[in-house]
C-alpha positions as CSV (number, residue, x, y, z in Angstrom):
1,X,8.2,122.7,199.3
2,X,11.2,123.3,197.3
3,X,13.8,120.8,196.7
4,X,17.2,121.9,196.1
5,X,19.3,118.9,194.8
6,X,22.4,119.2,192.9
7,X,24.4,116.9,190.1
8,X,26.9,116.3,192.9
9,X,23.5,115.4,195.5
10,X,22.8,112.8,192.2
11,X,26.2,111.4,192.0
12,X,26.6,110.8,195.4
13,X,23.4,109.0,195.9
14,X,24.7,106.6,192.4
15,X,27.5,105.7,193.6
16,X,26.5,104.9,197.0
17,X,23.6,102.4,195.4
18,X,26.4,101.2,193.0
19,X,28.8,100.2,196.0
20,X,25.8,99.0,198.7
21,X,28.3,100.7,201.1
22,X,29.2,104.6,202.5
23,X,32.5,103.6,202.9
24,X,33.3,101.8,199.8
25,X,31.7,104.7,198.0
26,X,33.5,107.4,200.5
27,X,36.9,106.0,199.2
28,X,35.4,106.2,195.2
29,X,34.8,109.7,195.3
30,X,37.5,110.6,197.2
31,X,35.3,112.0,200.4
32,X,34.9,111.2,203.9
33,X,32.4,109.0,205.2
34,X,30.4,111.0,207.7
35,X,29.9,114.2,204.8
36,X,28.6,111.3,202.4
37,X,26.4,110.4,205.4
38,X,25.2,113.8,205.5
39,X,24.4,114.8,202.0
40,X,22.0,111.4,201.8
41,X,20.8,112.4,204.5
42,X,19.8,115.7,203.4
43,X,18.7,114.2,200.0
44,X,16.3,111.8,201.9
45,X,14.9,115.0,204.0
46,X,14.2,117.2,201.2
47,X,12.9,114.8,199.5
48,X,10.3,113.1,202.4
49,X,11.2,109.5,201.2
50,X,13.6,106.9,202.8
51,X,16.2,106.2,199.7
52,X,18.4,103.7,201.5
53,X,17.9,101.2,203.8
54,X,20.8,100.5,206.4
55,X,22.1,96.4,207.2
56,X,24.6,95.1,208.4
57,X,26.5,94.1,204.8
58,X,25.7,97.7,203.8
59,X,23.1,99.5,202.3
60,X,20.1,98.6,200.0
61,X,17.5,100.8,197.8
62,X,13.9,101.2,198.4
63,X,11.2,100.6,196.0
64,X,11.5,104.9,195.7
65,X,15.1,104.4,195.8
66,X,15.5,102.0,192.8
67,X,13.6,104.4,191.0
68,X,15.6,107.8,192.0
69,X,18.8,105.3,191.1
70,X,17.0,104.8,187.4
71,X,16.7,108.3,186.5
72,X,19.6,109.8,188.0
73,X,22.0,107.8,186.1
74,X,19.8,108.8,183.0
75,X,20.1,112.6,184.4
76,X,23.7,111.8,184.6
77,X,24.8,110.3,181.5
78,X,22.2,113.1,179.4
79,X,24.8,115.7,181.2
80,X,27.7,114.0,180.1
81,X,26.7,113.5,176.7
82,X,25.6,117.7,176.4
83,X,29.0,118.3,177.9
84,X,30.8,116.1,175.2
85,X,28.5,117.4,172.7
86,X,29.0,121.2,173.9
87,X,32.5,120.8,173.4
88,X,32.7,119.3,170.4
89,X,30.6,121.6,168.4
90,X,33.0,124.3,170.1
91,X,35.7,122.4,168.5
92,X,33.9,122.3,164.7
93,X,33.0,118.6,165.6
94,X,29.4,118.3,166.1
95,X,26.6,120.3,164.4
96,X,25.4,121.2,160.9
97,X,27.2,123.4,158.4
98,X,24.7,125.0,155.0
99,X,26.4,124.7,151.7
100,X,24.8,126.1,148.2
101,X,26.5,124.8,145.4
102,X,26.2,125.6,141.6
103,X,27.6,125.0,138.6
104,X,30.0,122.2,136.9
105,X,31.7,121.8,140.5
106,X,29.2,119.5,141.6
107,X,30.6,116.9,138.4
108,X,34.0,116.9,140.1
109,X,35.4,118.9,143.2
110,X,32.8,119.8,145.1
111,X,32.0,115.6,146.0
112,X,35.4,115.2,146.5
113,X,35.9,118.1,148.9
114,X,32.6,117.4,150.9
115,X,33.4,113.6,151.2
116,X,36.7,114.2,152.7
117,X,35.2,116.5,155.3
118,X,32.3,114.3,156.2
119,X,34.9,112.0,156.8
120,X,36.9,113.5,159.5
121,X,33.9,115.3,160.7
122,X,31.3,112.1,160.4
123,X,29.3,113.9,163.1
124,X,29.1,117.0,161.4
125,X,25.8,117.6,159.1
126,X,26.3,118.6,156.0
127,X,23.3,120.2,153.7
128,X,23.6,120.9,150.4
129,X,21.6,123.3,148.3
130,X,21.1,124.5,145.0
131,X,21.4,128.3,144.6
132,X,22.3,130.9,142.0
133,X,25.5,133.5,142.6
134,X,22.8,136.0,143.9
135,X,20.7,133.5,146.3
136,X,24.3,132.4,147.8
137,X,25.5,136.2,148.4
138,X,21.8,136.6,150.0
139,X,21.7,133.4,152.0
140,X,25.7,134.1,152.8
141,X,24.6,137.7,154.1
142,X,21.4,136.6,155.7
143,X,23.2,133.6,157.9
144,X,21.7,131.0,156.3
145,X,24.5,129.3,154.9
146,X,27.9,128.7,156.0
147,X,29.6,128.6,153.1
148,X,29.2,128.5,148.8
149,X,30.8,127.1,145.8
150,X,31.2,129.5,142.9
151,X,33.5,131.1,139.8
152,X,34.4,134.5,138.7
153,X,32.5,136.2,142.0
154,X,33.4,139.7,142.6
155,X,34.5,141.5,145.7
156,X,31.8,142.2,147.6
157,X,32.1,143.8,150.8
158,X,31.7,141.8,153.7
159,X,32.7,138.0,151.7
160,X,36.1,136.5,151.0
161,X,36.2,134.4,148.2
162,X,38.8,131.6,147.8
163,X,40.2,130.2,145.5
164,X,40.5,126.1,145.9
165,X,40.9,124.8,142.0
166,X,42.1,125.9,138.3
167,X,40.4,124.2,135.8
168,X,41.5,124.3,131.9
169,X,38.3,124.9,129.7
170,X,37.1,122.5,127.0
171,X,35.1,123.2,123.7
172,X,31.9,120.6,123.4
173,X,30.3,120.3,120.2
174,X,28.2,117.7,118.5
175,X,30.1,114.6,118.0
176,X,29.0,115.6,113.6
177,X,30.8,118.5,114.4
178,X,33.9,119.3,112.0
179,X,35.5,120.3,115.4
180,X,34.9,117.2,116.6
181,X,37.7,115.8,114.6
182,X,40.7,118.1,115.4
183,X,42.6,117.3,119.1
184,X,42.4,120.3,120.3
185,X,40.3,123.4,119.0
186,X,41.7,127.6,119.4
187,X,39.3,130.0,119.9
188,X,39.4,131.5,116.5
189,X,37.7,128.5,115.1
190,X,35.1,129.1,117.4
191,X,34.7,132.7,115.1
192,X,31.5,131.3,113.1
193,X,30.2,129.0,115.6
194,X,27.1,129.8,117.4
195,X,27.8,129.6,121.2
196,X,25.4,128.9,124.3
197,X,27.1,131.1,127.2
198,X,25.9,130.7,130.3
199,X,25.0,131.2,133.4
200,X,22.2,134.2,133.0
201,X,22.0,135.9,136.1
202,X,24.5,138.1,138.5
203,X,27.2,139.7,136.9
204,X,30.2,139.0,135.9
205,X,30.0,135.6,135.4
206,X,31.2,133.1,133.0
207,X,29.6,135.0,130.5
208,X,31.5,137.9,130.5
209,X,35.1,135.4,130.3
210,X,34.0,133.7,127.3
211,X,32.9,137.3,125.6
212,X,36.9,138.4,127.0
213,X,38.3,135.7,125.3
214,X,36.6,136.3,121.8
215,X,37.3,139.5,122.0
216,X,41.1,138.8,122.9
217,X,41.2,136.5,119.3
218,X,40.1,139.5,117.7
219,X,36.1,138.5,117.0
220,X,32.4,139.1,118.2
221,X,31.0,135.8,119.5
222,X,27.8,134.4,117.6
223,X,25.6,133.9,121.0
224,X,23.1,131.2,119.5
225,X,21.5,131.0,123.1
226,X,21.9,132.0,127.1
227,X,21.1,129.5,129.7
228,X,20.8,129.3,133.1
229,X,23.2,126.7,133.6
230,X,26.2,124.3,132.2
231,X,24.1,121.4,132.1
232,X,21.3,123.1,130.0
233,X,24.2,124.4,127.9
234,X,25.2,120.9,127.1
235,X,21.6,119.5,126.6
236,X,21.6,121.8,123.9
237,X,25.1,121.2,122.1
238,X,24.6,117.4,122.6
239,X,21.0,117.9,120.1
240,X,23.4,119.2,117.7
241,X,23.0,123.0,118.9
242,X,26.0,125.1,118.3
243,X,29.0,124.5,120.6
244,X,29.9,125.9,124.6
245,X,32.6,125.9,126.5
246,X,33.1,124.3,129.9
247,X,35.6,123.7,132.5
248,X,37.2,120.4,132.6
249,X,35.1,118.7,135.7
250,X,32.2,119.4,133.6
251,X,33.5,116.9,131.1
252,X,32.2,113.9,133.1
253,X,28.9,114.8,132.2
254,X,28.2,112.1,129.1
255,X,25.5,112.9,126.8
256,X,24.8,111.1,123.5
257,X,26.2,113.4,120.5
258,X,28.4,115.4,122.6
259,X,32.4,115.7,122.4
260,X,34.7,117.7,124.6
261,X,37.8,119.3,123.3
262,X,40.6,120.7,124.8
263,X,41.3,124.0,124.2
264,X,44.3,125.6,122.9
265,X,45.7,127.5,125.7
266,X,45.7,130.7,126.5
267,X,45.8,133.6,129.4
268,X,42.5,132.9,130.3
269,X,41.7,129.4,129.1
270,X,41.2,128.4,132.9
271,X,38.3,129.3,135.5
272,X,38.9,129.3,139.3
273,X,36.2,127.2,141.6
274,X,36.0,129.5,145.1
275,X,34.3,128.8,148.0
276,X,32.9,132.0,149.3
277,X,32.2,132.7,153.1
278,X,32.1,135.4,155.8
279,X,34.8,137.5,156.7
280,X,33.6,138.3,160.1
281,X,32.1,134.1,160.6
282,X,34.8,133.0,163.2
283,X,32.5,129.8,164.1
284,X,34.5,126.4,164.5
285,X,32.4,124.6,162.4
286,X,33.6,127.0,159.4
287,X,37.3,126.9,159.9
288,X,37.1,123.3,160.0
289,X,35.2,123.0,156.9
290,X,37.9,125.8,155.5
291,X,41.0,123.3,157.1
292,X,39.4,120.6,155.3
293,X,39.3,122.1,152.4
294,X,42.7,123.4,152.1
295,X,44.3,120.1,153.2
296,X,42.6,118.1,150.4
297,X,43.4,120.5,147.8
298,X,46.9,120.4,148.6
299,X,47.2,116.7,148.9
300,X,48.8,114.7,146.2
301,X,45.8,113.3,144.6
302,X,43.5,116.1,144.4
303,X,47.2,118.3,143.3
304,X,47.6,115.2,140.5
305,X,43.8,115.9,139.4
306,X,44.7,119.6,139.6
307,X,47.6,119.3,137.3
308,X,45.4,117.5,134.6
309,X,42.9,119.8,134.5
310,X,45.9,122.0,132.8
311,X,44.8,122.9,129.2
312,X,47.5,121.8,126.5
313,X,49.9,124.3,125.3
């Protein structure tokens, strides 16, 4: 036999055992008494079991009413919840957004920026993970992530990259450095230094800025070293290695033997940290990681931050 019962058939039959009275419950959910009447009724026969039984204070459950009354209200309140659930992840509120990251933004932006979302989106889950420029541009492509952190990215068909931070660049050196005495250090005194450039990988990258800049103070860097990575960059300079350069959130990163040092400024003294994403990802979740975004980088403290991370003139 096949039973046909409906949410309404469920919500009916609650709120009738709620009230232990048709009428009472006729007048809750805005119905007449004898169509109430009717749909238990019809519950009861499809169903071959008595649900209710009639007194004269009311109405009381059977032993296969009580238990009807158990799981409908758990039938009930798991539809409500998919409902709320449903539309919040239609609104960007509910779900899980894939972020790679890479680079010196994780010392200083990147936190800042994801704690602020995961904040006004505490139901949102965010997962963060660890990818070079050409495993993000994959991933991006391939739908696996929502979204990447990364500099100096090219235009690639089918991406947007934003930018959401300037940061000045820094020289560090070994704290026995002769470097590390002057304030700030110009890139022609960085004309017989050995440099580690990094990262190796996708071109351009930071690479190819640092060679720029050498070549716009009139020299040929002295590459001592390319690594995959700032940090392995700095691992190096801090065991008395030659010298790098960084941006400035990298400069939280304290190592024994290493000094950071502005540098003098110049047209391209300063490195850009983009998120890159989708052009044709219209999903909520995304545009509400994007509004997020945007709103913290404009806000006063994150625009204070912003301003220091201006290199010295």
């Amino acid at each position: 036999m096949r039973i046909n019962l409906e949410l309404r058939h469920l919500r009916y039959f609650v709120c009738v055992a709620e009230e232990r009275n048709i009428g009472r419950a006729a007048l809750r959910l805005h119905i007449s008494q004898p169509p109430l009447t009717r749909q238990i009724q019809q519950m009861e026969d499809q169903l071959g079991v008595q649900l209710l039984r009639r007194t004269n204070r009311g109405v009381e459950l059977t032993d296969a009413g009580k238990v009807l009354y158990n799981d409908a209200c758990d039938i009930l309140g798991m539809t409500e919840r998919a409902i709320e659930r449903s539309s919040k992840a239609a609104q960007g509120l509910l779900g899980r957004v894939d972020v790679a990251i890479f680079g010196s933004g994780i010392f200083w932006a990147i936190p800042r920026l994801m704690r602020a979302f995961r904040e006004s989106y505490p139901e949102v889950s965010v997962f963060l993970h660890n990818m070079i420029k050409e495993e993000q541009i994959d991933a991006l492509r391939q739908r696996r992530i929502t979204l990447a952190f990364n500099r100096l990215m090219r235009p690639i068909e089918g991406l947007i990259s934003e930018p959401l931070l300037t940061e000045a660049l820094y020289v560090a050196v070994p704290s026995n450095s002769h470097l590390a005495q002057h304030s700030v250090v110009t890139m022609s005194e960085l004309k017989d230094v050995p440099l580690v450039l990094y990262p190796s990988g996708a071109r351009p990258s930071f690479i190819d800025q640092v060679r720029d800049m050498c070549r716009a103070s009139s020299f040929t860097p002295l590459v001592a070293q390319e690594v995959g990575d700032v940090v392995h960059a700095l691992a190096l300079v801090a065991t008395g290695f030659s010298a790098t350069l960084v941006p400035r959130s990298a400069t939280v990163l304290a190592l024994p033997g290493l000094i950071y040092k502005p540098l003098h400024h110049l047209p391209q003294s300063r490195v850009d940290l983009c998120c890159i994403y989708r052009a044709d990802d219209d999903s909520p979740i995304l545009q509400a990681l994007l509004t997020s975004m945007r709103t913290v980088a404009k806000s006063p403290d994150f625009t204070e931050l912003n301003r220091m991370n201006q290199a010295p003139d």
